[in-house]
C-alpha positions in Angstrom: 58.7 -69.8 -11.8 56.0 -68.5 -13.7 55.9 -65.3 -15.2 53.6 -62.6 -15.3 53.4 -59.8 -18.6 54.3 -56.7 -17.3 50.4 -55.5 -18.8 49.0 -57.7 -16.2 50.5 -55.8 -13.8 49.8 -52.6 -15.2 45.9 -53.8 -15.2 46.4 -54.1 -12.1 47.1 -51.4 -10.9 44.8 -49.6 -13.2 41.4 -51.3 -11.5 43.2 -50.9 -8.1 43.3 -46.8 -8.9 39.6 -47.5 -10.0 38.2 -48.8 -7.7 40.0 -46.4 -4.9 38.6 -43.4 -6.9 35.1 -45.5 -6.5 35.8 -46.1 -2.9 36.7 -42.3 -2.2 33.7 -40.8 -4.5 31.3 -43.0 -2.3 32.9 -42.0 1.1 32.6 -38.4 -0.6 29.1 -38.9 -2.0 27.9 -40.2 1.8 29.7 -36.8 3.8 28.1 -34.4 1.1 24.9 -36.2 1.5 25.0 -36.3 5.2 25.9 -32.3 5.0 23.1 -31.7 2.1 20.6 -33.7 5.2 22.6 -31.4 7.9 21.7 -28.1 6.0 18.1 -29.1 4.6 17.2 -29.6 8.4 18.8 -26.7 9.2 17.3 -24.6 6.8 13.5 -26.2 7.6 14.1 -24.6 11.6 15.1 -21.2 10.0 12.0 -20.8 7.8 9.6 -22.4 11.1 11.5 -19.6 12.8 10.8 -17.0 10.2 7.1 -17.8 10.0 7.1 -17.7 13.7 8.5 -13.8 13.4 6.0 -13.4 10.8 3.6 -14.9 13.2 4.7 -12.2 16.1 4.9 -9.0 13.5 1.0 -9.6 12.7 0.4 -10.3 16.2 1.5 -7.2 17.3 -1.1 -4.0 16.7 1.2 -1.5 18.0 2.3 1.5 15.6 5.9 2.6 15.3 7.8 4.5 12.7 10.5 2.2 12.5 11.3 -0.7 14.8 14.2 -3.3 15.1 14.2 -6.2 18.1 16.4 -9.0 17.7 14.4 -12.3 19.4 15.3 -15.6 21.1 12.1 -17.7 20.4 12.1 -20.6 23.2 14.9 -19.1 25.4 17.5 -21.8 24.6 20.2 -19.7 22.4 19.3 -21.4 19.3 16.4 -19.7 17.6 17.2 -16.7 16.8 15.4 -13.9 14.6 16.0 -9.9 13.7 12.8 -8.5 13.1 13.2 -4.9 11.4 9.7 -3.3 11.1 8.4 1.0 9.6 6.3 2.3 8.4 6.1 2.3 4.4 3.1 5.2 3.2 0.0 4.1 4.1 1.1 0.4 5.0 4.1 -1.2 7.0 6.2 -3.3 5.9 8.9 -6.0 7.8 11.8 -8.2 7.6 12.5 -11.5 8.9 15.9 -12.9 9.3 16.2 -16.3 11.3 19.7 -17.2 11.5 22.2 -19.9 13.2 25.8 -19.8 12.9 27.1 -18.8 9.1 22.9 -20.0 7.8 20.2 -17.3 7.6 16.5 -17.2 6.0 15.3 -13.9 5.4 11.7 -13.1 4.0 10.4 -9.4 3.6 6.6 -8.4 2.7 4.0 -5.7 3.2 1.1 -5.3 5.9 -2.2 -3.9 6.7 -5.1 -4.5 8.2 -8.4 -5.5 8.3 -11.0 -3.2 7.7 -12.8 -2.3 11.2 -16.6 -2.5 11.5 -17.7 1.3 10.2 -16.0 0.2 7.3 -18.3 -3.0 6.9 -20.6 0.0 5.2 -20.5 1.4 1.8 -20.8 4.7 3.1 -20.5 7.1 6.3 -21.0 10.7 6.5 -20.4 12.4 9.2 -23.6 14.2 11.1 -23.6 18.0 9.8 -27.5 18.0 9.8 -28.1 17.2 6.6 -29.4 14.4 5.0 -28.3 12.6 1.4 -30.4 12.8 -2.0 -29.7 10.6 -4.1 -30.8 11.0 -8.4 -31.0 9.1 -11.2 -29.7 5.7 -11.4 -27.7 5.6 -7.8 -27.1 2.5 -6.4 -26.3 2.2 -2.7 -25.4 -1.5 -2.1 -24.6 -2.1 1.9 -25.0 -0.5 5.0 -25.0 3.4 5.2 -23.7 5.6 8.6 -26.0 8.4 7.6 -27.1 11.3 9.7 -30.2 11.5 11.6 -32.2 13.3 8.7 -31.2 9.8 6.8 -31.5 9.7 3.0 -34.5 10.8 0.2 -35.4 11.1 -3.3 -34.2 14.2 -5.4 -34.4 16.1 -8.9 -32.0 17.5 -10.9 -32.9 19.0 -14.5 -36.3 17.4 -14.3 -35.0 14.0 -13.3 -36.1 12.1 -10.3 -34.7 9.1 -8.5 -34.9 5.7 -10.8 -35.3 3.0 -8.7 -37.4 1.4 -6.1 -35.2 1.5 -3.0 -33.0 4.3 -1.8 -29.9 1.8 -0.2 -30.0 -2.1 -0.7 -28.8 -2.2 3.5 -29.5 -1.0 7.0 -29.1 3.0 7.8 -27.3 4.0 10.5 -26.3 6.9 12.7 -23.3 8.5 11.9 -21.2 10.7 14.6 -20.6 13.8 13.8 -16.9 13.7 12.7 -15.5 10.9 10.9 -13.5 8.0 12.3 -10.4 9.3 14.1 -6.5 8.3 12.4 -3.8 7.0 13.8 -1.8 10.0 14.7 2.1 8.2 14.7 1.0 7.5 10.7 0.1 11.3 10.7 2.8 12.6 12.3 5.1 10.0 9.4 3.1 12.0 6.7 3.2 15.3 7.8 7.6 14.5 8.6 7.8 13.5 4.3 6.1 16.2 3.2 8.2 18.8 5.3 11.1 17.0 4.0 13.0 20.4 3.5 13.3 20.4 7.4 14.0 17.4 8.2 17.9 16.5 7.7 17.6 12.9 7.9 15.9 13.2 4.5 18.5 15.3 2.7 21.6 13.1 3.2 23.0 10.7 1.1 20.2 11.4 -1.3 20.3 10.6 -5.6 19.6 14.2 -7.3 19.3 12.5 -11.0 17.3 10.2 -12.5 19.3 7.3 -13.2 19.6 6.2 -16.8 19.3 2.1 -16.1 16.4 0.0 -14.4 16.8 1.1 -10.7 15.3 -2.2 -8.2 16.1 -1.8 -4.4 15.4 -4.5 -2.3 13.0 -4.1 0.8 15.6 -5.9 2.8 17.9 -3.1 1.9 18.1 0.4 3.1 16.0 3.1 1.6 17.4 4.7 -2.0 16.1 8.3 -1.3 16.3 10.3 -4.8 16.5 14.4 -3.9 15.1 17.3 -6.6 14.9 20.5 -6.5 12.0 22.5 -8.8 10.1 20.1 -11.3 11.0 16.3 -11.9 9.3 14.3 -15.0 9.4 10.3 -14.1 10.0 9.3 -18.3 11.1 5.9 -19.8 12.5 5.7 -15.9 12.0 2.1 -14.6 12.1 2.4 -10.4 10.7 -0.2 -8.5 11.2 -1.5 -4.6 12.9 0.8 -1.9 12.7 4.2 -3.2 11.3 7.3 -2.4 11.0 10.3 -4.8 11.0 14.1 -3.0 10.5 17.0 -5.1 9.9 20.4 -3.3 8.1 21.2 -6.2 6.0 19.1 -8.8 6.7 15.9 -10.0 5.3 14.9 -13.2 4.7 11.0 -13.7 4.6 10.1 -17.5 2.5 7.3 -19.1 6.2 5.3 -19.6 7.8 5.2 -16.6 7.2 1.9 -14.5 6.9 2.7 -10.9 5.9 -0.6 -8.4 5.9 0.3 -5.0 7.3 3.6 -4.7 7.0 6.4 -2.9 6.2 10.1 -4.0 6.3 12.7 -2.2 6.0 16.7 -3.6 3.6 19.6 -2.7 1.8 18.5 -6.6 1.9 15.3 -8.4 0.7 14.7 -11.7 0.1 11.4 -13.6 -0.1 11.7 -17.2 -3.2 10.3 -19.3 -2.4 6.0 -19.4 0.1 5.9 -16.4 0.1 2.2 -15.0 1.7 1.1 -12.0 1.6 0.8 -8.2 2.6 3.6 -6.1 1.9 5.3 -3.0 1.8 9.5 -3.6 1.4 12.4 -0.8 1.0 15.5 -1.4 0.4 19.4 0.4 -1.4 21.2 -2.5 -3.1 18.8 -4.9 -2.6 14.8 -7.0 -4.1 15.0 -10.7 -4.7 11.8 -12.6 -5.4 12.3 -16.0 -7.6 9.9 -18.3 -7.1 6.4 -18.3 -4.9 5.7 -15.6 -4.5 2.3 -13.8 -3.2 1.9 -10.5 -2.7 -1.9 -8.9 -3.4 -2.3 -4.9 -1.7 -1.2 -3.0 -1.6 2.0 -4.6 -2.5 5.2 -2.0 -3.1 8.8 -3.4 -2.8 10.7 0.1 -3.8 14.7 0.6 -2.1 16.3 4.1 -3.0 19.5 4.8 -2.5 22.0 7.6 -3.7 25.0 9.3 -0.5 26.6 7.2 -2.4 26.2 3.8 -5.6 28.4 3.5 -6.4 26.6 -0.2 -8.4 23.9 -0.8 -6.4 20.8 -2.0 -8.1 18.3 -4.1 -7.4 14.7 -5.5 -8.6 14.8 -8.9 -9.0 11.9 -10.7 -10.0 12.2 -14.2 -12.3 10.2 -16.8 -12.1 5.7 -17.4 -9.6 5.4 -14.7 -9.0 2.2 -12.3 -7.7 2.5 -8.5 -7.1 0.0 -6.4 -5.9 1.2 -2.7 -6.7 4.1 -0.8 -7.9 7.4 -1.6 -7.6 9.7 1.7 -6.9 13.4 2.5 -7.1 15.0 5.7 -6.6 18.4 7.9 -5.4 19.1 11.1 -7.9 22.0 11.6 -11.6 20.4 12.4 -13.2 23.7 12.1 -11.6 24.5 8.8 -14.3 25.5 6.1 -13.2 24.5 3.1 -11.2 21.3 4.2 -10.3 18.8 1.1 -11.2 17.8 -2.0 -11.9 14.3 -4.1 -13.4 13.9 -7.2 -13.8 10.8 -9.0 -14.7 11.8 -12.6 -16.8 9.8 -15.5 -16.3 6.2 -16.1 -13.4 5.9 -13.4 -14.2 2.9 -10.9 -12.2 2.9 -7.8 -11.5 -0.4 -5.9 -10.9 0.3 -2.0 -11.7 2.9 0.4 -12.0 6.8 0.2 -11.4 9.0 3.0 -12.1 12.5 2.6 -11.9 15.3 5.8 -14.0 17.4 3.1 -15.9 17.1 0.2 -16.5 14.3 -2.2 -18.0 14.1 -6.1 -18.6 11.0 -7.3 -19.3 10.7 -10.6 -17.6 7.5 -11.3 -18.4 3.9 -9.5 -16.8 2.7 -5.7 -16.3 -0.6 -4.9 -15.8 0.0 -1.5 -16.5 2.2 1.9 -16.2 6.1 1.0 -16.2 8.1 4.5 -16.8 11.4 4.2 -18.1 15.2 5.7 -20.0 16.2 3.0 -20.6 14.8 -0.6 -21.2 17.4 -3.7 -22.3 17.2 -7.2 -21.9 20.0 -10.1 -23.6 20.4 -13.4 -24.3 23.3 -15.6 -22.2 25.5 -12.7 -24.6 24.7 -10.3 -23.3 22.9 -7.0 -25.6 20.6 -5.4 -24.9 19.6 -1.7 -24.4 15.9 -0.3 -26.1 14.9 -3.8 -25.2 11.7 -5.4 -26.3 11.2 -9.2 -26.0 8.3 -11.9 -23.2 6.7 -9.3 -22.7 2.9 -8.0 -21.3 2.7 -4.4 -21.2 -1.5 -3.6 -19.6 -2.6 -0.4 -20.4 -6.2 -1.1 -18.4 -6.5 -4.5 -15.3 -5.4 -3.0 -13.1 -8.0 -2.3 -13.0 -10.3 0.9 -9.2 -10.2 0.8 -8.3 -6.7 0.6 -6.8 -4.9 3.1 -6.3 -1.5 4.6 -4.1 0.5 6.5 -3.9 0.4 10.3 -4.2 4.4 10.0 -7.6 4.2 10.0 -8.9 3.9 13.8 -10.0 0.6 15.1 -8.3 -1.5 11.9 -8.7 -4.7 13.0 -6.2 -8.2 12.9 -3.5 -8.0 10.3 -2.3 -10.1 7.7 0.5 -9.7 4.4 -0.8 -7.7 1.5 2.3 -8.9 -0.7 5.6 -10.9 -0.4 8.4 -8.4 -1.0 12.0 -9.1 -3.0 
């Protein structure tokens, strides 16, 4: 008998362990691939059922404060989506989540809408009987909703109109009050800034600044931070989710990094370089100092009501930028003294302004303003609906910006930004 060394044997048994470990890493390799192909597939239906929620949100034109609907898409128990949709300042924002069994896609992001046809105008003012004068080295680029007295050529300290044509556009008749709002995104304003009666806005509420970078997801609930008497916003880093109440002022400085928050006080201040993007309403009055810079979609928003006999103003100060809206409005139509905007020297503003009141312009709009009556000052000497040395061009604002479905008549909607 011949006989075999014991290491033979040991061999053996050493490629027979190999190649079992082979065996089981390829049976292995094939069930983690086949679940890898299982959940890819999976997770391709879940985000052609979230772009098909997406699909219905910007369908759907109708205005709610907040709004959840959970959604079978083809009646067949598989395809299902929550849909979680409010009102965020001047713009709405919604989240997506398709899910099946333990999988879920979720996708959150901000909407608006299309600006409606008045708006295809770089200005309207309403019809109070007067007509527009325009000095200097205005430029009126578009259309112009104008009253029935229509525009002409002033002076002003000796100095005539510059130019050869009054408005590079068509001339239109104005009605005599401007283009309605949306009265739900009213009613939403006027319920944040009479926060103080509204309980729902004083519980579970952060009363101190927090020391660290605060980030809240959109697809979380809303981090509501409480003060009482003045706030400052220093060094503070706060973006996403968050809204800021003060019954008092709040003060932003030029260090704090705000992205898409919400302010809400009876005065706001921004402090000479602030840059960010946020949404601020206010009772009594907004003040930008010089030099600011707001990204779209910022919103400065005035709210005032038969209660306040002032005059509040938006006041936005020398070599600023603004990209968003600019509105204020008042409940009272017959109310004298109404609101307030000024732009001031050097200041270019990117969007639309919406005044119930008056409007000086001193800086440049690219962009629709809509508003009752337009003022200019010099020397302490008040000018009515005069506009001097200003640029007002519809046509270089951009194609792809969007507004707010406040404004009546807004037309299809799409996504101004993709949300964490």
């Amino acid at each position: 008998m011949k006989r075999i060394e014991g290491s033979t044997l040991v061999l053996t048994v050493i490629i027979a362990l190999v190649l079992s470990i082979i065996c089981m890493s390829l049976v292995l390799l094939a069930y983690f691939n086949r679940n890898l192909q299982s959940e890819t597939l999976i997770y391709e239906k879940l985000s052609t059922n979230a772009q098909s929620a997406i699909n219905i949100v910007l369908a759907d034109t109708t205005v709610k404060a907040n709004q959840s609907d959970t959604l079978d898409l083809y009646d067949g128990g598989k395809d299902s989506v929550l849909i979680t949709r409010e009102i965020w300042g001047l713009f709405r924002v919604a989240t997506v989540n398709a899910f099946q069994s333990q999988f879920t896609y979720e996708r959150s992001f901000m909407y608006g809408s299309a600006l409606p046809d008045y708006m295809n105008a770089c200005l309207y003012i309403a019809d109070h009987k007067r007509s527009i004068s325009v000095v200097g080295n205005t430029k009126l680029i578009g259309d112009a909703y104008l009253s029935g007295l229509g525009i002409k050529p002033s002076y002003i300290a000796q100095r005539g109109y510059d130019r050869d044509h009054l408005i590079e556009g068509k001339i239109k008749k104005s009605d005599d009050r401007l283009p309605s709002l949306n009265a739900i995104y009213i009613q939403h304003i006027l319920k944040q800034l009479n926060w103080v009666e509204e309980p729902s806005y004083g519980e579970d509420g952060i009363t101190a600044l927090p020391s660290d970078p605060l980030k809240q997801s959109f697809s979380d609930s809303t981090v509501l931070m409480i003060f009482s008497g003045e706030i400052i916003l220093q060094d503070q880093s706060i973006k996403g989710k968050v809204m800021i109440f003060s019954d008092s002022i709040i003060e932003v400085g030029e260090t704090a990094i705000l992205e898409n928050v919400i302010l809400v006080a009876p005065v706001i201040k921004f402090r000479k370089t602030f840059n960010g993007s946020v949404q601020a309403f206010a009772r009594d009055s907004i003040v930008v100092e010089d030099e600011c810079s707001f990204r779209y979609p910022s919103a400065l928003v005035l709210a005032k009501t038969k209660s306040n006999t002032l005059q509040p103003l938006i006041k936005i100060r020398n070599h600023c930028y603004f990209d968003g809206i600019l509105l204020t409005t008042t409940d009272d139509a017959e109310d004298i003294y109404k609101t307030y905007i000024e732009v001031g020297k050097g200041s270019s503003v990117h969007g639309i302004l919406y005044s119930m009141g008056y409007v000086q312009m001193k800086g440049n709009l690219k962009g629709v303003l809509l508003t009752d009556f337009l003022i200019y000052k010099a020397d302490n000497v008040t000018f009515d609906n005069h506009l001097v040395d200003v640029t007002i061009d519809r046509h270089a604002m951009s194609g792809y910006f969007l507004g707010s479905s406040i404004f009546d008549k807004a037309l299809d909607q799409n996504i101004v930004q993709w949300l964490e």
